[in-house]
N, C-alpha and C positions, 0 to 999 in steps of 0.2 A: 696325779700328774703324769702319770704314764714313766716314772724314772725306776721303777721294780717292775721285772719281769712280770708277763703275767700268769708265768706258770707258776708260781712263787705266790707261796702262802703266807699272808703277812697278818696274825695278830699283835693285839697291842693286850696284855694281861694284869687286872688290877690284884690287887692282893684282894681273899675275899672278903665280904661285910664291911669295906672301908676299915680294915683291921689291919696292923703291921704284923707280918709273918716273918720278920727278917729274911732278906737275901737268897739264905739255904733253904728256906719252904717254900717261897718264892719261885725259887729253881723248880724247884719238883712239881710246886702249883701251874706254870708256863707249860713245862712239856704235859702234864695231866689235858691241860687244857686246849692243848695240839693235839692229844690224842680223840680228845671229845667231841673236838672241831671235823675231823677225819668221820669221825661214827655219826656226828650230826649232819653231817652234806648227805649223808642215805650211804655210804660206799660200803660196798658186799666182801668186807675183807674176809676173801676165801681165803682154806687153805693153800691152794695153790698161788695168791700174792701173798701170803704169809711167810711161803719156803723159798720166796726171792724171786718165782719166777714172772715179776711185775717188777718193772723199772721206777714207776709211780704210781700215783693213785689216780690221773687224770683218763687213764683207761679203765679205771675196774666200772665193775657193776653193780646199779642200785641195790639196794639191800629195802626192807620194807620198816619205813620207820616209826609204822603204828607200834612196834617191839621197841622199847625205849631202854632196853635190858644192853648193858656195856661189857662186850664179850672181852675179857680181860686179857686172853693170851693172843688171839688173834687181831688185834689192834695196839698190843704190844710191838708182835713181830711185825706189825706193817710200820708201826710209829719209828719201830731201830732201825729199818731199812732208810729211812730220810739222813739228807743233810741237815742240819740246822745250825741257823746263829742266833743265837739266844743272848741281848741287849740290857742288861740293869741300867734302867733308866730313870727310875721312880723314888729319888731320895727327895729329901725337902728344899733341898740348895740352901741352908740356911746363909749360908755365905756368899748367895748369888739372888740374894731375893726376888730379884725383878726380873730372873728365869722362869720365876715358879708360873707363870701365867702358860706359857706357853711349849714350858720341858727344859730343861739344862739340852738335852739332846740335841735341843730343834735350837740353839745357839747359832746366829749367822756368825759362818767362819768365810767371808767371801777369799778365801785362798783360791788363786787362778782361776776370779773369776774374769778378767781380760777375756781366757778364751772363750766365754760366751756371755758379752755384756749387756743383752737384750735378756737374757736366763731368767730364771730365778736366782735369786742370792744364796749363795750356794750355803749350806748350813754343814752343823756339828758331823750331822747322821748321813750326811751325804759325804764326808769322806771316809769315816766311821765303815760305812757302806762298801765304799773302792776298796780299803784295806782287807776287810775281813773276805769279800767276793774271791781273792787272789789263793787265800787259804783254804778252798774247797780239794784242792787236788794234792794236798797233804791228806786227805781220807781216801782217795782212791776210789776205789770202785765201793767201801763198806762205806755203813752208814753213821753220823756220828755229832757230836755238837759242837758247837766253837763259842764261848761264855766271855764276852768284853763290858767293859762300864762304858756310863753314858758320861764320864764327865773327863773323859781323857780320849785324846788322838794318839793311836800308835801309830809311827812312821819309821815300816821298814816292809822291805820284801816277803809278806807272807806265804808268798810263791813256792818260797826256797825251804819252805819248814819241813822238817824230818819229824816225824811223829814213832813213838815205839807203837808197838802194836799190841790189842787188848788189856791196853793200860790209860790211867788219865796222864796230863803232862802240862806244867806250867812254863809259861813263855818268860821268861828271864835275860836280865842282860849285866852288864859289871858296870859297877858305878865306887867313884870315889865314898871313904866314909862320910866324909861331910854333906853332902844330898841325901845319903842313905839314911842319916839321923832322922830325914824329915819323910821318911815315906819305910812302907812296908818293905820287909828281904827275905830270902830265899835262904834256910839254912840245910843243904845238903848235905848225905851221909859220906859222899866222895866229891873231892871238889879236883879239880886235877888242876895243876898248877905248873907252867910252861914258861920258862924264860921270865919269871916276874909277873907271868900277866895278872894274878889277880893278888898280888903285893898292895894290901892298904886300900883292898877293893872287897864290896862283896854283891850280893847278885840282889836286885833291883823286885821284887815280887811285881809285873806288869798288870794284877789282875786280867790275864788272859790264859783261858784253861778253855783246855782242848781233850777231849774222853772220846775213842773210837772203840772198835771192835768190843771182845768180849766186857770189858769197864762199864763201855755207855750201854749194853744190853741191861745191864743189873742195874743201872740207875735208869735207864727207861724203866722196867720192868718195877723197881721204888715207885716210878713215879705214874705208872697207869694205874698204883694201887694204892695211891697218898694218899685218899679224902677222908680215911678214917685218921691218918696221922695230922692232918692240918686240922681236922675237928677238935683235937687233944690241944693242938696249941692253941687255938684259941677260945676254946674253955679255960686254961692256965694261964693265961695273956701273957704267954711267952713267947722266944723270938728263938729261930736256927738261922745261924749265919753261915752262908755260902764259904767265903774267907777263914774261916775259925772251925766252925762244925762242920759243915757237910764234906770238905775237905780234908779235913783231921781223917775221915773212914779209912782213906788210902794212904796216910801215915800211920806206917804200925806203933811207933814213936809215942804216938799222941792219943792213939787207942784209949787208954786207962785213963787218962785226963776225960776223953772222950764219955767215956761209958757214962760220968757226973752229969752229963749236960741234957738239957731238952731232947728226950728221943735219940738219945746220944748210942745205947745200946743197939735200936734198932736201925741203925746206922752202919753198927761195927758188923753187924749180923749180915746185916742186907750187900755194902759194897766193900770189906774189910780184906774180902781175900785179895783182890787187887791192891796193889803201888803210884805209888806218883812216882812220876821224873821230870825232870825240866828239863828243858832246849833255851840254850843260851844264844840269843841273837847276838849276835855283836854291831850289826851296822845297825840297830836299834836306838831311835831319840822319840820323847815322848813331849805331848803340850798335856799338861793340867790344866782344866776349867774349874777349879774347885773354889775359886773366889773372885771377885769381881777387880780385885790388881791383873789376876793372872789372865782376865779375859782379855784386857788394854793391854798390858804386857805384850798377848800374843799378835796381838792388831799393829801394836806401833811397835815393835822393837824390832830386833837383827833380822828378823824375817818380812819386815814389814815389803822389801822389794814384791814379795809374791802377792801382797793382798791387794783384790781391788777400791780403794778409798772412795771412789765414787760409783756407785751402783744404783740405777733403776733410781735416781733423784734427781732432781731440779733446782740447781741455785742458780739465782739469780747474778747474772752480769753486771755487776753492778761495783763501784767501790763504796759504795753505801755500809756494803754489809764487811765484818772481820770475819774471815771463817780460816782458822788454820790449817796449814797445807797439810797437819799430820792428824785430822779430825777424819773418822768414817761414817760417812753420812750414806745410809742403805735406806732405799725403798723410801724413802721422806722427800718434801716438801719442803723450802724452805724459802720464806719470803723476804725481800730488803729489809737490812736495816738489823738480821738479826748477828751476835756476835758467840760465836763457839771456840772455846781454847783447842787448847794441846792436847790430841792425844784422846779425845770423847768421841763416843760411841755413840751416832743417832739412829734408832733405829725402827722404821714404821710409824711414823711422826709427822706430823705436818707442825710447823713451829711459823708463828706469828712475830710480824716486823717489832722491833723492838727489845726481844727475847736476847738477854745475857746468857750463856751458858758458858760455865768455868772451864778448867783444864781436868783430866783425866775426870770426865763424867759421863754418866749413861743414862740417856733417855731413851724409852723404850714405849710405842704406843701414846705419847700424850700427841693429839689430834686436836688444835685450836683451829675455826675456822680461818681460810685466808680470802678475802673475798678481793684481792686488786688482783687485777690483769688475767682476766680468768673468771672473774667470779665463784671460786671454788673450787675449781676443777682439779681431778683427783690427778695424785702424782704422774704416774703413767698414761692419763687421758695428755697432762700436759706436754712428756716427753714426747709423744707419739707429732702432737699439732705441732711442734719446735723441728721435728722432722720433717714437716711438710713446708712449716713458713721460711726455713731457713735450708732448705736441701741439706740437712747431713746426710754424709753421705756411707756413716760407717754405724747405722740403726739397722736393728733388726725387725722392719716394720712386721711383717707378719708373725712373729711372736708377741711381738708389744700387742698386736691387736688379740691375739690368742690371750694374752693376760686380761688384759684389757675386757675383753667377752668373759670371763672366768671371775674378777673378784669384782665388779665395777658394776651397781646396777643396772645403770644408764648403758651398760657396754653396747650394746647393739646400736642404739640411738646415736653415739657418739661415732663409730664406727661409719656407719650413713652418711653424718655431715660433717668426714674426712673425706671421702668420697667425693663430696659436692666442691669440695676446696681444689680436686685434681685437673680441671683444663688448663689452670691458669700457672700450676707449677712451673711447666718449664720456661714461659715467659719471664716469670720470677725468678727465676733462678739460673738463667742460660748459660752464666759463666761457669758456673759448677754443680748443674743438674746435667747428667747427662741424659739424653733422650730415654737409654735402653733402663738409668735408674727412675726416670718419672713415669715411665710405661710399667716396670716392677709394681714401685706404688700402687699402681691403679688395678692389678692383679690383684697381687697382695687384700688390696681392701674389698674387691668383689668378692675375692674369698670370705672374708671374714662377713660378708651381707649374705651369705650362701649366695650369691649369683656364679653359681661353678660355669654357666655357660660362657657367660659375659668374659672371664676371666681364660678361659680356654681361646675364646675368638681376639686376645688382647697380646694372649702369650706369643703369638710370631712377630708380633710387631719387637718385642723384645729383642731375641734372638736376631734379628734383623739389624738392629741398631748397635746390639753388640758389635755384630761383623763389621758396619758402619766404621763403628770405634776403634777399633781393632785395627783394621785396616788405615787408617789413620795417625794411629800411635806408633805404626813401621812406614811412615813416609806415604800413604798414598792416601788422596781422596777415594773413597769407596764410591762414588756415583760419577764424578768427574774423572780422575786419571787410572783407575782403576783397569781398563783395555787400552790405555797407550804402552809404548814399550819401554822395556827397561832398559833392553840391551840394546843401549844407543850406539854404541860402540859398532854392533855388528851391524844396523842398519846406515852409518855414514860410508861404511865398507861395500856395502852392498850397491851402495850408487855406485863408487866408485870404478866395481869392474862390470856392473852391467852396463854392456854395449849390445845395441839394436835390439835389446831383450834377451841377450842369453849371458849366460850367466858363466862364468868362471869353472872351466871342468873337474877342477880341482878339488869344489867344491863337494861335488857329487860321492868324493871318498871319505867323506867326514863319520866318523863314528865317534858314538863318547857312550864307553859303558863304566857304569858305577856299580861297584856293591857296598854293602854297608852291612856291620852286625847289627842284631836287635839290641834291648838294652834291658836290664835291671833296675827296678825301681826301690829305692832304701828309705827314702825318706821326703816327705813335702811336698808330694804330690797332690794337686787341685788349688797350690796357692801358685801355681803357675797358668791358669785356667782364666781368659776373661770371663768374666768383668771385674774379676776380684783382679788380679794383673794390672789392670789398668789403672786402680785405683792404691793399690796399696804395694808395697813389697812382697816378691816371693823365694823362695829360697826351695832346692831342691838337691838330693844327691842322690845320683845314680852309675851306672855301670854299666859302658860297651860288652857284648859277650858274643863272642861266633856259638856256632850249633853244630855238633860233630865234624869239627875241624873244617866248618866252611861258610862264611859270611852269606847269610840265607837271602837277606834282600837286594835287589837290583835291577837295575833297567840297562836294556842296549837300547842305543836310540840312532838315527841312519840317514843322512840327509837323500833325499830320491828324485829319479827326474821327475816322476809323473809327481804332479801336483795333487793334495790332499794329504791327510795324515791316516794311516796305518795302524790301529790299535791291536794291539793282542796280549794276551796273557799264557801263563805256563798252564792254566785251568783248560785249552783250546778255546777261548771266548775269542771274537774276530770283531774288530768294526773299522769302517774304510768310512771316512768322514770328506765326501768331494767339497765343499763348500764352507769353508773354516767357519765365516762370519754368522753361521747358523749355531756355533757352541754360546751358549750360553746361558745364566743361572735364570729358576732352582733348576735344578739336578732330581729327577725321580728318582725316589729313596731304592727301588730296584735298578737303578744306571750300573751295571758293574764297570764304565769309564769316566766316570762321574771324577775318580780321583783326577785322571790323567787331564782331562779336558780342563779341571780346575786348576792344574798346572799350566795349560796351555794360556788360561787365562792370565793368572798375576804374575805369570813371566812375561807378556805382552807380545808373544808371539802370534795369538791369532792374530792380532792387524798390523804386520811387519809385511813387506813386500816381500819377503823369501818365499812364503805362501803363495804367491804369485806365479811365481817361476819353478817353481821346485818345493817337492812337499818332506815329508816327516815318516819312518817308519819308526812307529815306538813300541818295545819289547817289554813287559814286566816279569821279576821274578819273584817268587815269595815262596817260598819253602819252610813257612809255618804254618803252623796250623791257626784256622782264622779265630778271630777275638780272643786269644790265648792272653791278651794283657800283658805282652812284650813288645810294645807298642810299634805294630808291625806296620799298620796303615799309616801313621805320621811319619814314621821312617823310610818308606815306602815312597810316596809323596815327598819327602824331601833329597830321595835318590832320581824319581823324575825330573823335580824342579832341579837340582844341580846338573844333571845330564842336559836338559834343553838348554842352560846358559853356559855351557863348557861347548856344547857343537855351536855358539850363534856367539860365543867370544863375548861373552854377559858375564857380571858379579857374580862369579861363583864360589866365593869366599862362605866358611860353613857362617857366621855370621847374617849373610843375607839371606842365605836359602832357609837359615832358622827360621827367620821373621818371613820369609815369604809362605811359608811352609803354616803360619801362625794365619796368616790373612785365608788360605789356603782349605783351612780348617773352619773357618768362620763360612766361606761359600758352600761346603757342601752339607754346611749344617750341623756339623759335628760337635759343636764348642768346644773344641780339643784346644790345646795352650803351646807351650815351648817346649816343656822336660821330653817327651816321646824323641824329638827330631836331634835335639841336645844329646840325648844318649845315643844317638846312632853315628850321630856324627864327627864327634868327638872322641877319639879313643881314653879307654882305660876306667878309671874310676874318677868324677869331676863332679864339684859343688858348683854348683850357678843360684847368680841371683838374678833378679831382674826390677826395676825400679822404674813406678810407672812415669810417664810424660810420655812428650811428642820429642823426640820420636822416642820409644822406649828401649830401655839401657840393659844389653843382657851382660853379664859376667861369669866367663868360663875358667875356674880355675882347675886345674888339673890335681891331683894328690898322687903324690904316690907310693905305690905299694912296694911294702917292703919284700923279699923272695919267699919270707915264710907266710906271709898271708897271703901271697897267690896260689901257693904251694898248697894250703890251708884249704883255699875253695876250691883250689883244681881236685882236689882228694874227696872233700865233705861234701860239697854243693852238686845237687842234682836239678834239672827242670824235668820235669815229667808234665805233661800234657793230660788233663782226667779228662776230659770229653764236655765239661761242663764249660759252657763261654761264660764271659761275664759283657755287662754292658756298661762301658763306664761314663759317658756323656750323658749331660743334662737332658738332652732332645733323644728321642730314635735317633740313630745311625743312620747317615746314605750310606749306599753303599760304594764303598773303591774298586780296585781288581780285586776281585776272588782270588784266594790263596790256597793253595791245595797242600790238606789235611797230608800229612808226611808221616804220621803215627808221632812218637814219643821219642823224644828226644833224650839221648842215654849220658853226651857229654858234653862239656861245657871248657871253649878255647879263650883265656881273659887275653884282649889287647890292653898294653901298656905303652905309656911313653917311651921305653926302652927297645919294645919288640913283644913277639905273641909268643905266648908260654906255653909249652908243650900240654896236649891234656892226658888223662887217664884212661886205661884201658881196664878195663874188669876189675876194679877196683873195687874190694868188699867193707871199702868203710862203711860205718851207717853214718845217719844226717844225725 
């Protein structure tokens, strides 16, 4: 499903001949079988990848593999070079029976899955997954293993792990004696003891062992040369436990105990000259899956706010049916009439009208057919149709249809006559389909017919209707008021002192220049972004910032006698526009006045009678470097738009020119949102939200910084400029004013509510 990398080598390893090896052969048997897997793809592990100077193995070169001879030291030294996380995952569940079908591992654990409720159900291994990923840069640049169980979630910062070096090392945390009676402990030969903290505590064994440098060479090296030692055990139908034996090696402690046990000496011989240590996590808490209370447990208890209770199923609307609020019904089907307790776990089930299910129960896979309203249709064919018949408007149709195509045989078929269901949507649904979501739909599902053409000629219509919407949800019709004026203000003025055509000389002295810092982006960015904006809440926090003590963005703008407007930028770009009522959208994506003109537009100035008698010289400045991702172009844009309604006596409160600045964004194509214009204009550091409707609700709250975290960034924080743009809109980009590349910017001036904080001079902090 595409959620592992794909440079990432992922076996699944059975113990051999359907034989139990215990845990500790098991170990040895996994990495043998990684190394086998490396000589069986053909790769030419030379000496020169051998002696490190290969980063991976997805560069080397074929080897010929009519030779079927397993060179032991050179596929060694390439085997030590890897990361690996190494999974026990293969015990019986005796206590989880109704996992066995499918792995304890692959347990759905829908923990956060809100943030992606079209997904997959997010499972055991998938967050299993996220933890362990974060523990790679505790190995560093060496190469090494990282050894967890499949029947437990550890939740803590693996980030933060300190590893000794060419040693193993068990991850450990302090727990009261009463949990400790029921689970494994860590008995250390030094325990350091600090103010009480481990007073009537002792250290937690997390089964999580972690072996780098010189350690994990000698158990690689065990293990490219096991297959005569797993022969012996299973000739003897005996069992090496990872926990107990394999482990005991690097306890010198337990040596002598050691030597008794299955291949116990060749053990002490092979990794005995090395030690274990443990690293004690302390923000460390753990979930057990070791029984089928503790699965419910983790679904319905204290934690239950994270988990998603309803995923990728179908119940019915209905008070026919009892289903309790605290029931998790994943991936299933559930038809009237059926009744589920407290606290039960449905899960990949289609369950039939009538069906009693108690309190704390697990159904897993039982599939009765349901044949009303539908005639059978499989879960996700039916979410997908409830999305069309009923416009939700918070479905993730083209994943549904991606699953949909994926487990569903009919998928394609079904897919088609969704398809045939879309002219009449928005008729259906007018109150709350919006245009730009029923034209999505209809993307979305060409896609999923492969018609990419169809879907590419549908895609502007989209974008179109966004800006529609947009433009609408800050007060203006997009088709109808969208070129009347806003600044009614200056245009009752303007009758007033035009006499016989000339105009008030007064006027002619008007200048209004703005500057404005760029901004910093921290947090929430794209949930400020229609069409997601219009429909849902977004939240955003960011930070005003000058560029070597000088606000980079601005425009002068000039009221003039000759009639027309005056374009130019600090790049030398020039355009002299005689004839206003000829500005007007789309904008060619090469326009470099495309920003300004779109200003002239939704500030209502092209069809104001100023333009009549007296025109416009407008100035831009931009002293960053362009697409740098400090959102120089919406800031930019909302320094013009304020500038024209500060000379014409318009709403120039940062409030309007937000929102104008939002519509602004929607005309030249950009699908840009609020936060870029919001951090420019706002000083300091400020959380906004914004809550869709008509017209739509922005909220600026200001935070402020205390002197030691300005202090903090003025010292630590650098912006440096690589040369690399980024592109962050849905569509190509038009283009605005060109903004000329100024090199790299060395220091950083925070404005505050208070006032502008001195910045730093050759300051040798590092970041």
């Amino acid at each position: 499903m595409g959620r592992i990398a794909g440079s990432t080598v992922t076996l699944a390893v059975p113990d051999p001949n359907g034989k139990r090896i215990g845990s500790g052969a098991a170990t040895l048997n996994a990495i043998h079988a990684l190394a086998r897997h490396y000589w069986d793809l053909g790769l030419d592990i030379s000496p020169q990848v051998a002696n490190g100077n290969d980063s991976g193995f997805g560069s080397s070169v074929l080897h010929d593999k009519s030779n079927n001879e397993f060179p032991l030291l050179p596929i060694f030294n390439f085997t030590a070079k890897r990361h690996i996380l190494l999974l026990h995952a293969g015990s019986e569940s005796k206590r989880v029976l109704w996992a066995n079908p499918m792995g304890k591992v692959f347990l759905p654990l829908p923990y956060l899955a809100s943030d992606d409720p079209d997904g997959p159900v997010p499972l055991l291994f998938d967050h299993i997954l996220a933890v362990s990923a974060c523990a790679r840069q505790a190995f560093k640049h060496e190469g090494g293993i990282f050894i967890m169980t499949g029947d437990v979630l550890p939740c803590f910062d693996a980030s933060t792990l300190t590893l000794p070096e060419d040693t193993s090392c068990i991850i450990t945390f302090p727990i009261t004696l009463d949990i400790a009676s029921n689970h494994g402990v860590i008995v250390a030969s030094k325990t350091v003891v600090s103010d009480g903290t481990f007073s009537n505590r002792t250290l937690l064994d997390t089964d999580i062992i972690a072996v780098r440098g010189k350690a994990w060479e000698d158990l690689a090296m065990l293990s490219c040369s096991c297959e005569p030692l797993i022969l012996e055990l299973l000739k003897s139908r005996k069992e090496m436990s990872l926990y107990e034996d394999l482990v005991a090696a690097w306890v010198p402690a337990r040596h002598e105990w050691l030597r008794s046990r299955p291949l116990g000496q060749e053990l002490v011989n092979r990794l005995g000259q090395k030690k274990m240590f443990s690293y004690c996590a302390y923000d460390f808490s753990f979930l057990h899956f070791g029984t089928s209370s503790e699965v419910l447990d983790h679904l319905s208890g204290a934690s239950s706010e994270l988990v998603g209770r309803r995923h990728l199923c179908s119940i019915p609307a209905t008070t026919v049916s009892d289903i309790a609020a605290s029931a998790i019904i994943l991936s299933s089907k559930i038809a009237p009439g059926v009744s589920i307790g407290e606290d039960s776990l449905i899960y990949d089930s289609s369950i039939l009208g009538g069906v009693q299910i108690g309190s704390q129960s697990i159904v897993v896979g039982v599939n009765m057919p349901i044949v009303d309203n539908g005639a059978g249709e499989e879960p996700l064919s039916w979410i997908a149709k409830a999305c069309l018949n009923f416009g939700l408007l918070g479905r993730n149709l083209s994943q549904l249809c991606e699953e949909i195509l994926q487990k569903e045989p009919s998928g394609f078929k079904t897919c088609k006559d969704f398809l045939a269901l879309c002219p009449n949507l928005q008729a259906q649904n007018s109150k709350i389909l919006p245009k730009s979501r029923a034209y999505q739909i209809q993307v979305d599902l060409f896609r999923a017919c492969g018609n990419e053409t169809a879907a590419c000629e549908l895609e502007h219509k989209v974008w179109t209707s966004v800006s529609e919407e947009t433009a609408s949800a800050v007060r203006y019709d997009f088709k109808e008021h969208l070129y009347e004026s806003s600044n009614r203000a200056f245009t009752k003025a303007n009758h007033s002192i035009e006499i016989d055509g000339l105009m008030d000389k007064s006027l002619f002295s008007r200048t209004a220049k703005v500057e404005l810092p760029v901004r910093v982006d921290f947090v929430g960015s794209w949930s400020d972004t229609p069409p997601w904006s219009l429909e849902r809440a977004g939240f955003v926090l960011n930070m005003a910032v000058t560029l070597e003590d000088s606000l980079p963005i601005g425009t002068i703008i000039k009221i003039t006698k000759t009639t027309g407007v005056l374009i130019s930028d600090d790049a030398g770009n020039e355009l002299f526009i005689e004839d206003c009522t000829s500005i007007a959208t789309p904008f060619d994506n090469d326009d470099p006045f495309g920003l300004v003109n779109s200003a002239l537009l939704v500030t209502g100035i092209v069809h104001d009678k100023i333009l009549l008698s007296m025109g416009l010289q407008i100035t831009t400045l931009a002293n960053v470097p362009r697409v740098s991702g400090l959102g120089t172009s919406s800031i930019l844009a909302a320094a013009v738009v304020k500038g024209l309604l500060q000379i014409t006596d318009g709403d120039e409160s940062n409030e309007n020119v937000a929102r104008l600045v939002l519509v602004l964004e929607q005309l030249m194509g950009t699908g840009g949102g609020w936060q870029d214009q919001i951090g420019g204009l706002y000083p300091g550091i400020k959380f906004t939200a914004s809550f869709p409707g008509v017209l739509l609700w922005l909220q600026v709250i200001p935070l402020l910084a205390s002197p030691q975290l300005i202090r903090e960034l003025q010292q630590r924080l650098l912006v440096v400029f690589t040369g690399q743009v980024r592109a962050s809109t849905p569509s190509p980009p038009k283009s605005g004013n060109p903004v000329s590349p100024t090199g790299q910017p060395t220091c950083i001036q925070y404005q505050t509510p208070y006032g502008t904080g001195k910045d730093w001079e050759g300051s040798s902090n590092e970041l």
